[in-house]
SERODREN-795402 format. One line per 5 residues: number of its first residue (from 1); their letters; for each residue y, z, x of N, C-alpha, C, CB. Coordinates in pm, 1 decimal. Glycine has a CB too. Example, Ala and Ser with C-alpha at 12.3 -4.5 7.8 and 13.67 -1.06 7.14 Angstrom:
% SERODREN-795402
1> AS> -569.0/780.0/1319.0/-450.0/780.0/1230.0/-330.0/780.0/1320.0/-447.3/904.6/1130.8; -225.0/708.0/1285.0/-106.0/714.0/1367.0/3.0/787.0/1290.0/-59.8/572.5/1408.4
//
This chain:
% SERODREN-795402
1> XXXXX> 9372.0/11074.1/8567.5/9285.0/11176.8/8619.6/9227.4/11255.3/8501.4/9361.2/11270.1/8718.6; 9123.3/11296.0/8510.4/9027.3/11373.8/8411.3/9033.7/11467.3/8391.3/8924.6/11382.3/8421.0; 9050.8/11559.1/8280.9/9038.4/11714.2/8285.8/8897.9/11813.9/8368.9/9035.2/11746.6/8123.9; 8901.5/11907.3/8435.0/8747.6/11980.0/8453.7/8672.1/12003.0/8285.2/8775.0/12168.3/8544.0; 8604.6/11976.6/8264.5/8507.6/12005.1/8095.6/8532.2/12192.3/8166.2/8243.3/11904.3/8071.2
6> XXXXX> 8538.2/12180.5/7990.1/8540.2/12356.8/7974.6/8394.5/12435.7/8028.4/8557.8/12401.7/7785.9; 8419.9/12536.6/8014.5/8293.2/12604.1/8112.6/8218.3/12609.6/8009.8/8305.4/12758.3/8198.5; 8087.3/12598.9/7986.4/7987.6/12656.4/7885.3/7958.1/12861.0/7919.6/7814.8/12541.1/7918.3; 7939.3/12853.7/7783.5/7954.5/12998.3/7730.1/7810.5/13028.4/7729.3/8032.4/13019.3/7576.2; 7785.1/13173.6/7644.4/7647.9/13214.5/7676.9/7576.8/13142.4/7573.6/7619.5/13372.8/7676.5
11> XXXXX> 7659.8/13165.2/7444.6/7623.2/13095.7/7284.4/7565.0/12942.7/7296.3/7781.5/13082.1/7177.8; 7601.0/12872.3/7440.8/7531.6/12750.0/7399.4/7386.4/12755.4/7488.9/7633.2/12606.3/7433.2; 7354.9/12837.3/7492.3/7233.2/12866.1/7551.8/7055.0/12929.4/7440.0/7301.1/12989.1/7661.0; 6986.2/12850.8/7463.8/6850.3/12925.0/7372.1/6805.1/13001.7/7433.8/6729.8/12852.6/7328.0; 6718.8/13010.3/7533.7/6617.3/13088.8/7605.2/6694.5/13123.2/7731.3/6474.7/13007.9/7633.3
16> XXXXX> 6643.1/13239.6/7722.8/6727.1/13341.9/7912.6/6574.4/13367.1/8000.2/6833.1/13598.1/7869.6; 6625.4/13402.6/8096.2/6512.1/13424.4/8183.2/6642.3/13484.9/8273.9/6396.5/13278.2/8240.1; 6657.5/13622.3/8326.6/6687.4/13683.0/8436.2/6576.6/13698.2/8569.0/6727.2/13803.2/8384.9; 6676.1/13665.0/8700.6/6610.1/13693.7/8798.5/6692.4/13744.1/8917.2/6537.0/13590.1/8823.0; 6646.1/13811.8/9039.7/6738.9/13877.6/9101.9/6783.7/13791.7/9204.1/6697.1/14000.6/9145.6
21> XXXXX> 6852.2/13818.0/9266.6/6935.9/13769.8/9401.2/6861.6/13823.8/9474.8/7086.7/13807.3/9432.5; 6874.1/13712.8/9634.5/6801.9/13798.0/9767.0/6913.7/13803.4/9838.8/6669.0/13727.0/9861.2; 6881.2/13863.4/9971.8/6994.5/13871.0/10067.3/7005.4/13702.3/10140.1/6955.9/14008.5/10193.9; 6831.3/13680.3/10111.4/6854.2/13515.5/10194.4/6915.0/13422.3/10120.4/6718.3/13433.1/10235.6; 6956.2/13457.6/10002.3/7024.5/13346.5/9927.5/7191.3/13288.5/9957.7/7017.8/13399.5/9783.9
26> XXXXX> 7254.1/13436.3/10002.9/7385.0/13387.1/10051.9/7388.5/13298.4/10183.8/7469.9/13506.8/10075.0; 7452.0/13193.1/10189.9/7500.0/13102.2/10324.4/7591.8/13232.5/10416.6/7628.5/12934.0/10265.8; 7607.8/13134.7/10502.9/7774.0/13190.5/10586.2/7849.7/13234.0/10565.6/7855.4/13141.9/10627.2; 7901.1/13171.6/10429.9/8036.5/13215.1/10403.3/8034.3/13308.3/10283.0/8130.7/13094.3/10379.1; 7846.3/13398.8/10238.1/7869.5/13511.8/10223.4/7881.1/13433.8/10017.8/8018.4/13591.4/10344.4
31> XXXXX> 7818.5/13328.9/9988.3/7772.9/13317.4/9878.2/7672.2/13184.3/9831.8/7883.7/13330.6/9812.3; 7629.3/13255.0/9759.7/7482.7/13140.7/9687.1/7468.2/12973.9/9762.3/7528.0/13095.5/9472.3; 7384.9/12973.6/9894.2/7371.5/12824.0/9875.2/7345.5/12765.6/9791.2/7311.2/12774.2/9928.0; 7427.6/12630.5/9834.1/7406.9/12535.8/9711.6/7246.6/12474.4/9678.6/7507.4/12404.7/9740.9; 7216.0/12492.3/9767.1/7048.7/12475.8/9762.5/6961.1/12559.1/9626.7/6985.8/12551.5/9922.9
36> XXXXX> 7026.9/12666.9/9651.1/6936.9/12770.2/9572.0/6971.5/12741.5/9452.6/6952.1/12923.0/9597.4; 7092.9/12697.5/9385.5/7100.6/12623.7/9286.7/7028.5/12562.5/9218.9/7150.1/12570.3/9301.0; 6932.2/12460.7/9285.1/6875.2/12366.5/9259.6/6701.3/12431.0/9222.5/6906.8/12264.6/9382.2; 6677.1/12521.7/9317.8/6543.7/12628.5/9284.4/6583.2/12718.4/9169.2/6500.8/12737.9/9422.1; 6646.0/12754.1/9152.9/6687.7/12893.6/8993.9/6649.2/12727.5/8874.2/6983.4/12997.9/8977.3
41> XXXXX> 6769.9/12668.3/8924.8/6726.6/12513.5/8751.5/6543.6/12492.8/8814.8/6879.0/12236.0/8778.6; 6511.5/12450.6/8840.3/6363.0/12470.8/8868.9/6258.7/12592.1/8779.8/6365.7/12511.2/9026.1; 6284.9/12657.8/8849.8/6243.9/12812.7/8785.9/6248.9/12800.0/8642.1/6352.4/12943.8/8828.9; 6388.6/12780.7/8612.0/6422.9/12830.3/8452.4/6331.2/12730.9/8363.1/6610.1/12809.2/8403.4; 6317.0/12570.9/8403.6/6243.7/12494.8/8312.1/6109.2/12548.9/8330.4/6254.1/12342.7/8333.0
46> XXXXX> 6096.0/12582.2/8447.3/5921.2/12568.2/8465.0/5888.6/12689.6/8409.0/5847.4/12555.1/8631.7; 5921.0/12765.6/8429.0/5927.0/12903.2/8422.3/5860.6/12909.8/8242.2/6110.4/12968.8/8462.4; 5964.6/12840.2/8169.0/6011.4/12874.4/8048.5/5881.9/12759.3/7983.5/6201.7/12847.3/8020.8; 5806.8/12663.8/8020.2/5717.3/12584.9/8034.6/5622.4/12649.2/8019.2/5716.0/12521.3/8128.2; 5594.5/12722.9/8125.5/5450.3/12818.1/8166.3/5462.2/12938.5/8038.1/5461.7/12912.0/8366.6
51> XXXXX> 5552.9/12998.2/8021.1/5569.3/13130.2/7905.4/5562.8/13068.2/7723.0/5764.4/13216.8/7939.4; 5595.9/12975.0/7746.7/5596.3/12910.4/7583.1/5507.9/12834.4/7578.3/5715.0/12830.5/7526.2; 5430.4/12761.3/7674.2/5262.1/12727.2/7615.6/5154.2/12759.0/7677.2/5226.3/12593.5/7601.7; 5183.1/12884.4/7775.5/5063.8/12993.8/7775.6/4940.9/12873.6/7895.1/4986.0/13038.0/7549.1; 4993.9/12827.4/7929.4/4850.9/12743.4/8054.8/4948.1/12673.3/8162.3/4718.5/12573.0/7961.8
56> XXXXX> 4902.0/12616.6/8301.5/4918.6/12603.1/8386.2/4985.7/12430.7/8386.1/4806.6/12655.5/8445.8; 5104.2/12443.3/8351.3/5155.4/12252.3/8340.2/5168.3/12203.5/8440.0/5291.9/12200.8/8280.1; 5060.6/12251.8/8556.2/5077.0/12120.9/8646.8/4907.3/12094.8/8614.6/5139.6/12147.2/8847.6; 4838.2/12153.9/8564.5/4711.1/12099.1/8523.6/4650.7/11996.3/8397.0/4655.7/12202.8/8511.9; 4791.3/12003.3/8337.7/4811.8/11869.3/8235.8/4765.7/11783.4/8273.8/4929.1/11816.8/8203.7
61> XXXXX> 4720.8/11661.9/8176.3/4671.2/11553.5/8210.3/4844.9/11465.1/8233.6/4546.3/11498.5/8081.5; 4937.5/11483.5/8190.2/5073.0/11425.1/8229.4/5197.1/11543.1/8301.3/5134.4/11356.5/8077.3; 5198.5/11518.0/8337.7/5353.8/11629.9/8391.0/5468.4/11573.8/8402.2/5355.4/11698.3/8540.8; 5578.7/11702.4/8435.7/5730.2/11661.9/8449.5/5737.7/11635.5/8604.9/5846.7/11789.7/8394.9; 5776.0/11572.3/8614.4/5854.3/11520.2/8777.2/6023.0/11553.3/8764.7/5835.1/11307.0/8810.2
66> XXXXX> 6049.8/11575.2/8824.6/6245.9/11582.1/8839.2/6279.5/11400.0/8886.9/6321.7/11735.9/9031.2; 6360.0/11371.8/8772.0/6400.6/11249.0/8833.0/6558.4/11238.7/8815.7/6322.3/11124.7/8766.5; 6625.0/11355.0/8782.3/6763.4/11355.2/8797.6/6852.5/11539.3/8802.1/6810.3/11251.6/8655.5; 6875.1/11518.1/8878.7/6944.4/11684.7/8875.0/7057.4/11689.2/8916.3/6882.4/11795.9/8958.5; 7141.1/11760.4/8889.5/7283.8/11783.9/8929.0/7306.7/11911.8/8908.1/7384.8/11705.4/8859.5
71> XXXXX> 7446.1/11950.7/8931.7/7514.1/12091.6/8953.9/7684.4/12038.9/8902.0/7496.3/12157.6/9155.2; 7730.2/12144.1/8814.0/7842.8/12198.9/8789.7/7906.4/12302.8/8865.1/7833.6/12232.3/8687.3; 7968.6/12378.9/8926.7/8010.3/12468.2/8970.3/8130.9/12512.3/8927.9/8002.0/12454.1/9069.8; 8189.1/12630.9/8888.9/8284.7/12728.1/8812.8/8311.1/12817.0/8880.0/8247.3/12784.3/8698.7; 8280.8/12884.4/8958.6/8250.6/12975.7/9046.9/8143.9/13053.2/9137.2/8283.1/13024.7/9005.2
76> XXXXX> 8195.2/13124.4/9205.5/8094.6/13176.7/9302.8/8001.7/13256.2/9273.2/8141.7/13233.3/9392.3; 7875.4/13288.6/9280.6/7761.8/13333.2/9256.2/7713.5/13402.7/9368.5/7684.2/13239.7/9215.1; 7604.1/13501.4/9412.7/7584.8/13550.4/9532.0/7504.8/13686.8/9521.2/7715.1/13561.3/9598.0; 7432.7/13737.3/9643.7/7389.3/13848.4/9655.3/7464.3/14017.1/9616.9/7360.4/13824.9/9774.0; 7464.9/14091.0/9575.6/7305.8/14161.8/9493.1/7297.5/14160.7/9355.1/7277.3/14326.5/9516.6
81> XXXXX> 7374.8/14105.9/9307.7/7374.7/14121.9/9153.6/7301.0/14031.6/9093.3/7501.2/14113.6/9091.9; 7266.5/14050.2/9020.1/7146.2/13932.3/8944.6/7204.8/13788.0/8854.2/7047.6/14032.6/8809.3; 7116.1/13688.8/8826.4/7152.9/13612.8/8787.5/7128.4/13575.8/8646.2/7132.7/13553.7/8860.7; 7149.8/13551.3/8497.6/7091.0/13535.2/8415.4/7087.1/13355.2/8402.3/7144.5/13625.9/8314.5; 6938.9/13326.8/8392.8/6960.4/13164.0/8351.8/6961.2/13127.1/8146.3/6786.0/13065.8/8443.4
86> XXXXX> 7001.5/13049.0/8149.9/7038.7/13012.5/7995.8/6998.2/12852.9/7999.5/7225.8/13042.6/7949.4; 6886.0/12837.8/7922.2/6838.7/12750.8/7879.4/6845.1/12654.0/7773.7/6778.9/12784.5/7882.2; 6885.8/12494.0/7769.3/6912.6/12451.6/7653.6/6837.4/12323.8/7675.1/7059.9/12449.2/7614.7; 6783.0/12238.1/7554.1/6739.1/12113.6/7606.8/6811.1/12012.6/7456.3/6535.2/12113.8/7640.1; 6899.5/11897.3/7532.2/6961.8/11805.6/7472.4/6873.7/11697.3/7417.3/7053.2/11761.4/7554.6
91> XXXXX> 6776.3/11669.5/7529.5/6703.6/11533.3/7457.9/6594.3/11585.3/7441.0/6686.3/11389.4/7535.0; 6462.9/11500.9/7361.3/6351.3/11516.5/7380.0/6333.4/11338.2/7342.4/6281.5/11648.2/7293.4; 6288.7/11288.8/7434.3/6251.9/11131.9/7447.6/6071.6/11134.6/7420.2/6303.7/11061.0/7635.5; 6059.1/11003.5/7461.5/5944.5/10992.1/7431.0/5848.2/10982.5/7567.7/5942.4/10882.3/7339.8; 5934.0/10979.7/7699.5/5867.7/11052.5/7807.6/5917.4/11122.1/7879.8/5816.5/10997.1/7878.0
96> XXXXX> 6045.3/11134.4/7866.4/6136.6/11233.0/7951.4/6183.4/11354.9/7835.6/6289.9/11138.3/8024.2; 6238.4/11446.3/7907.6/6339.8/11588.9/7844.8/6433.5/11581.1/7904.6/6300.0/11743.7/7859.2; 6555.7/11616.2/7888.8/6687.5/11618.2/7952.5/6731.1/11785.8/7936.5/6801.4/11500.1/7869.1; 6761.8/11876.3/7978.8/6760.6/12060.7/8026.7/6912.8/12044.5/8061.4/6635.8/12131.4/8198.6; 6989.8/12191.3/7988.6/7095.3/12208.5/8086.2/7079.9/12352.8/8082.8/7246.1/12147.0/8053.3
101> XXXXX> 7130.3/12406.2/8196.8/7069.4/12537.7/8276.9/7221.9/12603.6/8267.3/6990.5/12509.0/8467.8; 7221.2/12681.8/8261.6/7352.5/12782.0/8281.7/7347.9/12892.0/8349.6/7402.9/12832.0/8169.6; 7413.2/12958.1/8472.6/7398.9/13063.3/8509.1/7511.1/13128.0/8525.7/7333.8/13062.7/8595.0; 7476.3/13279.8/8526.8/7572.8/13373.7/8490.2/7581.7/13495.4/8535.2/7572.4/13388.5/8381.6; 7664.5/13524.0/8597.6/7659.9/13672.7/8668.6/7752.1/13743.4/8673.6/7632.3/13680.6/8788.0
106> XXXXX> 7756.9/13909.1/8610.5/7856.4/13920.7/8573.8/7871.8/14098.3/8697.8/7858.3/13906.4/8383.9; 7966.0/14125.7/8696.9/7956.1/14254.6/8807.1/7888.3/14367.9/8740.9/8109.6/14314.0/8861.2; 7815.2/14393.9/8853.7/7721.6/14505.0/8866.4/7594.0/14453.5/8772.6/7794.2/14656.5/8813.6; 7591.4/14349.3/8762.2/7490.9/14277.9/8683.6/7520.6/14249.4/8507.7/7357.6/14369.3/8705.1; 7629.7/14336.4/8522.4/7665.9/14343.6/8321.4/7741.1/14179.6/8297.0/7839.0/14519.2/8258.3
111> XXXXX> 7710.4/14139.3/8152.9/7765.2/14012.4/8092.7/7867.5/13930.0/8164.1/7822.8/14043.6/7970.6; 7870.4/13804.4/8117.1/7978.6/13728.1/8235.2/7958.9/13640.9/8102.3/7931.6/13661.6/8438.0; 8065.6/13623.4/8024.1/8046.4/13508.4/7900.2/8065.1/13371.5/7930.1/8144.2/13527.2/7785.9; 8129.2/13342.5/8069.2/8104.4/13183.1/8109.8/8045.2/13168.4/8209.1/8211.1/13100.2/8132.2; 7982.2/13059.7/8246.2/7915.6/12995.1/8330.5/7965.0/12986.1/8445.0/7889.7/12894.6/8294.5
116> XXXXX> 7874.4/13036.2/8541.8/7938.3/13048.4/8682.3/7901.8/12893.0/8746.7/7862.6/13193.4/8782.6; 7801.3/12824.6/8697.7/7729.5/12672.8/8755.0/7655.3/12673.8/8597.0/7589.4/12677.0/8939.1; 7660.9/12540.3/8616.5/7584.2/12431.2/8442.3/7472.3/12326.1/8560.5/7782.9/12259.5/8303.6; 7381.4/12346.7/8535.5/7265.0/12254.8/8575.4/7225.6/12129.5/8532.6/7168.2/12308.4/8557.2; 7167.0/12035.7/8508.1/7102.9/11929.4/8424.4/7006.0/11909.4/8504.9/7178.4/11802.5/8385.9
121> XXXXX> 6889.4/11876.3/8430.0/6755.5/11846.2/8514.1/6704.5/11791.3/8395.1/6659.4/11976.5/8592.3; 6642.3/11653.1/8488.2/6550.9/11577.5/8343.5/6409.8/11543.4/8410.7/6633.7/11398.1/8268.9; 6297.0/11629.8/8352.3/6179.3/11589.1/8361.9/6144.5/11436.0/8331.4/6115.4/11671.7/8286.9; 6058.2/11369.2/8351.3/5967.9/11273.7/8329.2/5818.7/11282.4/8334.9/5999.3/11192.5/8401.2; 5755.8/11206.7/8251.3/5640.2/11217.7/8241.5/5569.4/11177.1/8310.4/5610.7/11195.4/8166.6
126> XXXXX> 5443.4/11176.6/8422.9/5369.6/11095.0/8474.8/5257.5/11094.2/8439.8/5371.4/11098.1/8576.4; 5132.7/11044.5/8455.5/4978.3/11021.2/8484.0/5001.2/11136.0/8570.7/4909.0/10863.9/8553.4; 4944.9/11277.2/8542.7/4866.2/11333.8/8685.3/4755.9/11307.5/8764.2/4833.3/11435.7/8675.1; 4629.2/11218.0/8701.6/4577.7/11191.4/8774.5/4598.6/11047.9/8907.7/4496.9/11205.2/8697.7; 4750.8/10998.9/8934.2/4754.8/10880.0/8962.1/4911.2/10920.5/9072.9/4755.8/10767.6/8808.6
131> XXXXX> 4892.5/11002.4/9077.2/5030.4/11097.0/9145.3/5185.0/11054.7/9110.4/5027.6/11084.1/9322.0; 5224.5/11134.4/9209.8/5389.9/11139.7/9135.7/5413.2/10961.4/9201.5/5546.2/11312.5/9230.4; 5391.6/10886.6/9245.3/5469.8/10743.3/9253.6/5452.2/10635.4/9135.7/5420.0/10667.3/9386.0; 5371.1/10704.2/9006.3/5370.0/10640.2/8898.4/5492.0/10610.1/8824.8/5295.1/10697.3/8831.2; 5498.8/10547.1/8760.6/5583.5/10502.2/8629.4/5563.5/10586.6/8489.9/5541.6/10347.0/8593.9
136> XXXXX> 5708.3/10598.0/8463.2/5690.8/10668.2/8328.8/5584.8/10676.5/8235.1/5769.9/10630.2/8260.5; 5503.3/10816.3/8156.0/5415.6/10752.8/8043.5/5454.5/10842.4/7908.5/5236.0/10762.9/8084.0; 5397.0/10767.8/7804.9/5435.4/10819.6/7685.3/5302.9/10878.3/7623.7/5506.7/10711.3/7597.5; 5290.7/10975.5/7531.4/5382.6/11052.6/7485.5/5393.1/11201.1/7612.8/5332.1/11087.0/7315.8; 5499.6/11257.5/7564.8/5514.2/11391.1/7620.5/5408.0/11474.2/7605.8/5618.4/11455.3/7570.3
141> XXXXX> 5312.3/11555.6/7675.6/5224.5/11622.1/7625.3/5281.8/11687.6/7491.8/5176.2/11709.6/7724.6; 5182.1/11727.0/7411.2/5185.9/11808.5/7263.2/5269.9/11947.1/7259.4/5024.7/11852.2/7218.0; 5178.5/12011.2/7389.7/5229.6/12170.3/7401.6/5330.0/12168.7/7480.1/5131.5/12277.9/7459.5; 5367.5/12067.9/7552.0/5534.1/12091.0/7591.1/5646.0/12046.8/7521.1/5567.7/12034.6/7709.1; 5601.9/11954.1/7426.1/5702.7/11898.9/7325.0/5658.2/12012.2/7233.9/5688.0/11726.6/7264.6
146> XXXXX> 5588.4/12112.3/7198.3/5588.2/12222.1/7108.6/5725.2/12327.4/7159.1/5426.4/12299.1/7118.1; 5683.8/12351.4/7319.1/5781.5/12416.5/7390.6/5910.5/12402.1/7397.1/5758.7/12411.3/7484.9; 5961.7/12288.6/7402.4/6101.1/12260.6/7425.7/6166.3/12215.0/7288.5/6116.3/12149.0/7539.5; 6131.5/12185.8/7170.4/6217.3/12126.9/7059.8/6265.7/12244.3/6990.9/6140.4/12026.7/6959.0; 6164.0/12413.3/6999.5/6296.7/12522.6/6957.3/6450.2/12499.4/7060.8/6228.8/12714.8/6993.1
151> XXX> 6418.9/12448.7/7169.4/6517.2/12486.5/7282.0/6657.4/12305.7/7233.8/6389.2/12486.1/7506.5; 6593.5/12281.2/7134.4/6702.7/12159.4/7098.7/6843.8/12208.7/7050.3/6643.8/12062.0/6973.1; 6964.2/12156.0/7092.8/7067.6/12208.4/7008.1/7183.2/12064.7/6998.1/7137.7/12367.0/7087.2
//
């Protein structure tokens, strides 16, 4: 049997982007669907996309598609305290990026030094003009491979 991998910390993170909690975000049982998970890792790449090369990347002549995402979970996350995302990117290929997302919430909104959930999300490149059922293309646009190689570690 396997050990759980240690939690990632704040230090392995480049770029933050804070955002708040809603009340619609808690499920039933009164914390963070797992759904919403999957929209915050969303956010944080795109997000961090749109702010570091300043124009609209779905108007690229290539874009990212999600063609793999997952979730870590460490603990519970939830309404009203805010969330900080922590941004890192492992690969930079020659049509894909590979992202790991970290989020963190600590009470009353102050520091939380480990990871409450670790994300992975890997863009791919497509033809925008030929829609998302295309096949991979190369190269990565310019200004998003400008964007993401500070975020290499």
């Amino acid at each position: 049997m396997s050990e759980r991998p240690d939690r990632p910390r704040r230090g392995d993170y480049v770029a933050w982007r804070r955002v708040t909690t809603r009340w619609r975000d808690d499920d039933a049982y009164g914390h963070l669907n797992n759904a919403t998970y999957y929209e915050l890792f969303d956010t944080a790449v795109n997000a961090h996309l749109y702010d570091a090369t300043g124009t609209d990347v779905r108007r690229l002549p290539r874009i990212g598609l999600v063609a793999e995402t997952s979730c870590r979970y460490f603990r519970e996350l939830g309404f009203p305290e805010p969330i900080d995302m922590g941004l890192v990117v492992d690969k930079v290929g020659t049509s894909s990026i590979v992202y790991r997302i970290g989020l963190f919430q600590g009470p009353d909104g102050g520091p939380e030094e480990e990871a409450a959930a670790e994300g992975r999300f890997v863009h791919v490149y497509v033809d925008n003009t030929r829609g998302a059922g295309e096949r991979p293309v190369a190269p990565i646009p310019d200004e998003i491979r400008a964007a993401v190689e500070p975020l290499l570690r």
